[in-house]
N, C-alpha and C positions, 0 to 999 in steps of 0.2 A: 257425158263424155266418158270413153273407157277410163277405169284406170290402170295405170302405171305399175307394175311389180316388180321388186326387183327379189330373186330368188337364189340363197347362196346353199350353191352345191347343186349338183348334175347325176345324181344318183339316182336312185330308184322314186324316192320318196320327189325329189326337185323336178325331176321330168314328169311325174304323175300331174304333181301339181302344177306345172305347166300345160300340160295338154286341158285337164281339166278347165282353170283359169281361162286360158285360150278359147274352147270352145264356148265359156262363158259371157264371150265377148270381152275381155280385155287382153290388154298388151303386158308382154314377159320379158326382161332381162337377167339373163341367168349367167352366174359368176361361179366358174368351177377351179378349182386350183391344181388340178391335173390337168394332163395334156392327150388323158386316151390313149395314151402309145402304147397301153399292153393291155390284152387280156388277164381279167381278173375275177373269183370269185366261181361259182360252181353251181348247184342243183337246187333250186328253190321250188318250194310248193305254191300253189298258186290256188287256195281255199275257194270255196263256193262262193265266201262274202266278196273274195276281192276279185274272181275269173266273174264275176255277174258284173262288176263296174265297169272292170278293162273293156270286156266286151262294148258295155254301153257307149264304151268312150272310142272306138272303132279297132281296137287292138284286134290283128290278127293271131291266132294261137296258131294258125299251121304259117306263117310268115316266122314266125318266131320256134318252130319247130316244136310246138310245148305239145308232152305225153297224155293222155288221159287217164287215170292212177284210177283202179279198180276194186283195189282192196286197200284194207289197212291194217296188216298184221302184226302179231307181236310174237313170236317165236322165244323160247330158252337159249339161249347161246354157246350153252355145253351140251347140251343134245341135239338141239336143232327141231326139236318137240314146239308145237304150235302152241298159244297160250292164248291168244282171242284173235278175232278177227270182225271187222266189221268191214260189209260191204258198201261201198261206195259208188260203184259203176255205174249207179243209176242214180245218182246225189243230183243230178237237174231236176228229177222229179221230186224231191223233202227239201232242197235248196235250194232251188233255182238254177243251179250250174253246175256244170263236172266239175270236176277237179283234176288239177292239172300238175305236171314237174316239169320245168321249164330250167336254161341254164342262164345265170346271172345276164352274162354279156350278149345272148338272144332278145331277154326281156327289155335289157337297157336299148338298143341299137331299135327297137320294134317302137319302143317309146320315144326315142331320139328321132323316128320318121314322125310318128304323128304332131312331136312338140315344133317342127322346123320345115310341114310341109307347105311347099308357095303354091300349091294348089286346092287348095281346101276353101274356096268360097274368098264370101269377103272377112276371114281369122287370118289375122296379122302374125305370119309364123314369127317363133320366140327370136329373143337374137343370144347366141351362146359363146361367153369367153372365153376361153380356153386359158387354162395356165395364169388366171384371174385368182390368187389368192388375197381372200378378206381377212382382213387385218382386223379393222376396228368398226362399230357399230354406234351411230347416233341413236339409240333409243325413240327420244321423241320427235326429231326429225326426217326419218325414213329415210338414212342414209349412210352408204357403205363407203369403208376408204379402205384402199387397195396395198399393197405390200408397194408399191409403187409411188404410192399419196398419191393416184388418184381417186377424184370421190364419185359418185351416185347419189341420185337423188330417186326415190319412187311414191305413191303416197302410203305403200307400206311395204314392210320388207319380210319375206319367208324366208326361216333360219329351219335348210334342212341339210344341213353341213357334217351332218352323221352322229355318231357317237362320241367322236370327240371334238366334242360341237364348240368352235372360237365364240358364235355369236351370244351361246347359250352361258356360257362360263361368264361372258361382259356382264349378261342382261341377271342372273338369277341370283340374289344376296345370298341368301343359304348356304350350307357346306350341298354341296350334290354330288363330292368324291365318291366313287364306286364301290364296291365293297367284294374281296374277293370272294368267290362261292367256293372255291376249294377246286373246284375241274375246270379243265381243258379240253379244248374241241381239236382235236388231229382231225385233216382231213388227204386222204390218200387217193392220188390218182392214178391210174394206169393205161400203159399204152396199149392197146388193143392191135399189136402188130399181127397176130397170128387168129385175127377176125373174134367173134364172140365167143367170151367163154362159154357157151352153150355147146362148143365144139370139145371142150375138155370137161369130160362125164366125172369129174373129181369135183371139180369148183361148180357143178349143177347142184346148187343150194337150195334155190328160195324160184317157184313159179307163179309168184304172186307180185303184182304191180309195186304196190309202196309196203316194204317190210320193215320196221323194228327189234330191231334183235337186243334182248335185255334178259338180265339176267335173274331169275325168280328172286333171289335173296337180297336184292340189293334195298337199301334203305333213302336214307336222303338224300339228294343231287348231291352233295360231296362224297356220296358214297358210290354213286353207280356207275358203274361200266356198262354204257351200251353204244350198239352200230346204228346207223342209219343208210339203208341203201336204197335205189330209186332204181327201176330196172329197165330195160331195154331190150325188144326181143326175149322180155319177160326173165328179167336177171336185175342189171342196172341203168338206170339213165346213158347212155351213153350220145356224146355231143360231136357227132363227127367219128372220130377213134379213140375217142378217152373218154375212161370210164371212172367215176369218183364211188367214196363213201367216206364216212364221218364217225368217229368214235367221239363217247365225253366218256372220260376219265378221271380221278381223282388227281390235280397237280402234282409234279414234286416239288416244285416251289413256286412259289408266287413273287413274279418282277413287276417291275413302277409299269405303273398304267400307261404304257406309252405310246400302245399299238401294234408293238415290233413284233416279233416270230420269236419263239425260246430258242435260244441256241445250244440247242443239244443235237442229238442223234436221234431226231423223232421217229422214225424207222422204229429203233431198237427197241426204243421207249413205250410204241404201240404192241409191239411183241410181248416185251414182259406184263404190260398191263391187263393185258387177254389172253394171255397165254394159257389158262384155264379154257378157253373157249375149243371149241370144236375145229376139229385140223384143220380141217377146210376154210374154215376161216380165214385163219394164218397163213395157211398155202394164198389167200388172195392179199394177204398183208405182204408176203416175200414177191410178190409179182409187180407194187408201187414202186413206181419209179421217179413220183416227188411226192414228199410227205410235208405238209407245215404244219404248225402246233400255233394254237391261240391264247389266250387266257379268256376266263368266264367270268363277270364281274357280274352283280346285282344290284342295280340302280333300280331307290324306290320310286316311287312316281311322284312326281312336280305338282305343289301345289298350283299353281299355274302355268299356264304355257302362252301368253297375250303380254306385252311390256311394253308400252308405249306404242309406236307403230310396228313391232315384231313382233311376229308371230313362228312358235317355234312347231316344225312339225314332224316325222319321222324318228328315228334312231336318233334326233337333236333333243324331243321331247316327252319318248318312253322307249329307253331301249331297253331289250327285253332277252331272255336267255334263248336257246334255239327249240326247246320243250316247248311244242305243240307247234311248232311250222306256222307260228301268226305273225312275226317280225314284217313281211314284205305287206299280208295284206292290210296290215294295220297302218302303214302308210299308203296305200291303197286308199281306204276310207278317210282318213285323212283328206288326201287330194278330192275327192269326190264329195265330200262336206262343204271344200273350198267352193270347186262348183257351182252345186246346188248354191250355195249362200248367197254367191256374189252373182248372180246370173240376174242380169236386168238392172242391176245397180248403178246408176250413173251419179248417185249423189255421194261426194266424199265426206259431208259431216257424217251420214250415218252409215260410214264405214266402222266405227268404233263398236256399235249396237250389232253388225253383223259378224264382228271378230268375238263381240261375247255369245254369240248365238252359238258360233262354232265349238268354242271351250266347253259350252253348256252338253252341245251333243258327241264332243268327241271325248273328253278328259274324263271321265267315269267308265268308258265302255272301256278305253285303252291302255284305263290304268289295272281294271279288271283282268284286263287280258296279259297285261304287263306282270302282273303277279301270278296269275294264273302260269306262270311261264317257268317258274321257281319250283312246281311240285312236278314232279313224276307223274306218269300216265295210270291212272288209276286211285292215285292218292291226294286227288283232290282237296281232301279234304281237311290235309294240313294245312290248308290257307286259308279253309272257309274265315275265319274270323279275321283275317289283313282285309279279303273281299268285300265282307259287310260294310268296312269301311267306304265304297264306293258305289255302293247299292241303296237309291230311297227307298225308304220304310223295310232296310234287311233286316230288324228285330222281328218284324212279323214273319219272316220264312221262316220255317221250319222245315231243314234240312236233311234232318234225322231220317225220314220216309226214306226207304228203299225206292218204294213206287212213287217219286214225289215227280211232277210235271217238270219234263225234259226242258221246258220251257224258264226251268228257274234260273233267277237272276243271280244265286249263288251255285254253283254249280258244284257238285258234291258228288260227282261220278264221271267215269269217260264218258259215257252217253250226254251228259248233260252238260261236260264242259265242251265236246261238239258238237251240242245244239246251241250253246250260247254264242260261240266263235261260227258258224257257218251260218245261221238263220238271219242274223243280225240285219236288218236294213239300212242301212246308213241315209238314204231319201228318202226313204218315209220319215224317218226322223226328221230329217233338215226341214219339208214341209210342213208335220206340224208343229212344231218352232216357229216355223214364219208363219203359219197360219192364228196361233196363238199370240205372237205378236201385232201383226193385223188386228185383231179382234179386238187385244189391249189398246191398240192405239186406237182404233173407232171409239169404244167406253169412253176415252176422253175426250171425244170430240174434235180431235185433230183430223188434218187434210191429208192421205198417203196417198202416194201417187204410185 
């Protein structure tokens, strides 16, 4: 008999994992505490690891309008001088996939088709609450109680309620309080009233797909100032008529972890903090016409993420800073671990054996990647040793090697901390897990079915 899920939060990470789950053969109840009434959120990457799942999982990229990003440059930001570049345009053939920039509310609505289509065979589309906020969390009973009282019962429950996760805060004993990192994420939109900047030869910046603009001198993520823009008609992303990009910044002060937007003049704030940068720059800073400001926090990774019948997955159980574009696909793998795990499961004793399968394959790769998140692009190597910690047998690597195999498990270079983040397989893994299990369980002479 299928089982029962019940999955709080309707985000990136909850509708993966229900599409996934679904197509697995079981049944979704999903409990979201908005109501969708507004567009939200902005330009996300969509890496080789996680555009090979989506796809698997039937996502359309031209239904969702997502770009194909060809480069990956890193430009100076006071001269506008190019500083590396790695080509990607052909990342299907070293990865298996393009890679893609997609806008939040695209990815979300493309996933909300597949999680709730009545036409997809005999997969029981999801059934989703709207304006369902969870309250409280039975642990060992698989059961959610609503701001309402009322309750849910599932035989286990997915806690992918975000970053500032209710489910996670019940279930984890720990302190797991954030820690500021010192910057903030501005992110600037603009109205594309007078068609593409491409028509205004002053703002013809950058004629390469996904650019990084940073600034040579910059030291530790509390120290740097850089942009992040995604292009369009080979400039930026542009979703319809608006056009985004993203500064991080050094904060000027740090508020209680609340979620809320700094209430200042983020405009202004973005000006003076780049104002070293190149005119043109700024001439695209005076042209936003909404600017929000965020706070950067650094959450280490979870000793576990499995607590009686929750399981916690997404931004609930490694959130991660926006350095290196893996926050979306990492909940990506996530949901496709779920998948694979549970696919042909009908027995609920050993659902327990298969929630430890999943921790086994995902919590070392995500925590890697979670940390990985904290250095700067090229400086890897300030983390090698947090890394080690989530790496078997990382005393035998030896990292030192310039030339050492892109394929390492600590990854000590840009080359290699995008071989570690793009190559990654997340089903090959989940199968040999189950295949190693099988084998463990024949040795003893037991009956699997």
């Amino acid at each position: 008999m299928p089982f029962k899920t019940i999955v709080v939060g309707a985000g990136i990470a909850g509708l993966c994992a229900t599409v996934a789950l679904r197509q697995a053969g079981h049944s979704v109840e999903i409990f979201e505490k908005s109501k969708f009434s507004a567009e939200i959120g902005a330009a996300l990457s969509l890496c080789p690891n996680g555009a090979r799942i989506l796809r698997q999982l039937g996502f359309s990229f031209e239904r969702a309008r997502a770009r194909h990003l060809k480069v990956w440059e890193s430009v100076d930001g006071v001269t506008l001088e190019p500083l590396s570049s790695i080509d990607i345009e052909h990342a299907d053939e070293e990865y298996g996939s393009l890679m893609y920039a997609v806008h939040r509310v695209d990815l979300h609505q493309e996933l909300l088709r597949l999680a709730s289509d009545e036409n997809d065979g005999d997969r029981i589309p999801a059934k989703l609450h709207l304006g369902s906020s969870v309250t409280k969390v039975y642990l060992d009973k698989g059961v959610v109680e609503l701001e309402d009282g009322s309750m849910y019962e599932g035989d286990f429950v997915i806690a992918a309620d975000g970053l500032r996760s209710v489910i996670r805060d019940a279930a984890v004993v720990r302190d797991v309080k954030p820690v500021a990192s010192g910057c903030e994420k501005t992110r600037l939109w603009t109205i594309c009233s007078n068609g593409s900047p491409k028509e205004q030869p002053s703002l013809w910046i950058v004629r390469e797909n996904l650019v990084m603009i940073d600034v040579k001198q910059c030291g530790m993520v509390a120290e740097d100032r850089s942009l992040v823009m995604f292009e369009d008609n080979e400039l930026i992303l542009c979703r319809g008529d608006v056009q985004n990009l993203v500064g991080i910044h050094p904060t000027e002060h740090v508020p209680n972890f609340d979620g809320t937007f700094f209430a200042k003049d983020a405009k202004d704030s973005m000006l003076q903090e780049f104002d070293h940068y190149h005119p043109d720059i700024l001439k695209l800073f005076n042209l936003a016409e909404e600017v929000k400001c965020w706070p950067l926090y650094i959450h280490e990774p979870l000793d576990s993420w499995q607590y009686g019948k929750v399981l916690l997955i997404g931004d609930a159980a490694h959130p991660m800073l926006p350095i290196g574009g893996q926050g979306t696909n990492q909940a990506i793998e996530d949901a496709e671990a779920l998948g694979q795990l549970m696919e042909g499961l009908n027995d609920a004793t050993k659902l327990p054996q298969r929630l430890d399968l999943f921790e086994q394959v995902r919590r070392k790769r995500a925590s890697r990647v979670q940390t990985l998140s904290k250095a700067l692009i090229g400086r890897e190597k300030e983390v090698e040793e947090e890394l080690k910690r989530y790496v078997d047998n990382a005393a035998d690597q030896d990292t030192s090697d310039a030339n050492s195999d892109e394929n390492a498990a600590v990854p000590g270079s840009f080359k290699e901390r995008t071989a570690h983040d793009f190559k990654y397989d997340v089903i090959g893994e989940c199968k040999e897990v189950l295949e190693q299990q099988s084998s463990w369980i024949n040795t003893q002479g037991c009956v699997i079915d």
